[in-house]
N, C-alpha and C positions, 0 to 999 in steps of 0.2 A: 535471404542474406540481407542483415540490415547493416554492414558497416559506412561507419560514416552519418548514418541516422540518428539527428539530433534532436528533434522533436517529434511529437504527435499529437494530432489534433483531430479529434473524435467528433466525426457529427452526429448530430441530435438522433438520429438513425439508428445506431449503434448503440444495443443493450448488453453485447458478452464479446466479450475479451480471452479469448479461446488459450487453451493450456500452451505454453510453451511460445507462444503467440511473437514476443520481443523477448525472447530467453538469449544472455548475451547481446544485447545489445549495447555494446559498451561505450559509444558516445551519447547516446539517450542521454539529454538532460533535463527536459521538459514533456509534459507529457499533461494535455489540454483532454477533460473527463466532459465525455455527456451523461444522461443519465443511466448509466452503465448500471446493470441489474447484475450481472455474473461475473466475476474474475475467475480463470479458470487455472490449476496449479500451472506453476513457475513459469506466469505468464510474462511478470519482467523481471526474472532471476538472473543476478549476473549482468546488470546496467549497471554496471562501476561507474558512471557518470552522472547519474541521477541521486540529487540533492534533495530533493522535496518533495511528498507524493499525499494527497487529498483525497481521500473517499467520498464520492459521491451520496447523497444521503440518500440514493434507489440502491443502493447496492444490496443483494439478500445473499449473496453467495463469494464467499472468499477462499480461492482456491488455495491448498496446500504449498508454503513455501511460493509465495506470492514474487513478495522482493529480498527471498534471500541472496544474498553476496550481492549488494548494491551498499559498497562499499563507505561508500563514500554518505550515503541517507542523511543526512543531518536530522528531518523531523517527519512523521508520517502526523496526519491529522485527520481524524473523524467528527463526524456529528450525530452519531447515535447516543442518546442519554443512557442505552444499557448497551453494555457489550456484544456485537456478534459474536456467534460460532467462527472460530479462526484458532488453527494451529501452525505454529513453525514459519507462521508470517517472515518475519526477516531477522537478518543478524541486529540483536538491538543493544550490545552493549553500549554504543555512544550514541544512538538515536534516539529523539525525545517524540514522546508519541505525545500528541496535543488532545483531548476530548472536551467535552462538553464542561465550563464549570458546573462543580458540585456533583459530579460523576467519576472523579477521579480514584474516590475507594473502590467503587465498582469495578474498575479495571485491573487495580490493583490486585484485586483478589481474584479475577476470572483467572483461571485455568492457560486461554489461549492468550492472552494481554498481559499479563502479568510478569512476562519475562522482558517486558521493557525496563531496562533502569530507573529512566526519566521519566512519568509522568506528570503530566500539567493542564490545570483546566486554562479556558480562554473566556 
């Protein structure tokens, strides 16, 4: 039971983020990454609270519908210069997904990225 859980803060220890792990977690708004290697599906599906979310650049595994119904997402941010494998990641009509500058066609055109509206490099 996480309610009421408003952050997390991952120590360095911590390489996977197990499925379903903060599914509903709906005051989650913050959510502090070590070098997390695995997201594993709808690990924070449904954190209506959470605003902002950053991929660690170890990540090699991005689970199914990650941060779908996190409603509220304003911007997801990576730093891989070519696209992970990732499907059904989150609801992305008003989320702006952030990537590397000069990588932004690449995303656009992958398969699992592409269904973000907003892309933009940094």
């Amino acid at each position: 039971d996480c309610e009421g859980l408003e952050s997390v803060d991952f120590p360095q220890t911590v390489q996977n983020v197990g499925e379903e792990a903060f599914n509903e977690c709906k005051s989650l708004k913050k959510v502090t990454l070590s070098p997390i290697v695995t997201f594993g599906d709808e690990c924070f599906r449904d954190c209506k609270s959470l605003e902002l979310f950053e991929f660690p650049q170890s990540v090699t595994t991005i689970g199914h519908k990650m941060l779908y119904g996190c409603k509220n997402l304003k911007a997801v941010t990576v730093f891989w210069p070519t696209p992970p494998k990732t499907k059904n990641l989150a609801d992305t009509k008003s989320t702006v997904l952030r990537v590397p500058s000069g990588s932004e066609e690449l995303y656009k055109k992958d398969k699992g990225w592409k269904k973000f509206k907003h892309i933009e490099g940094f």
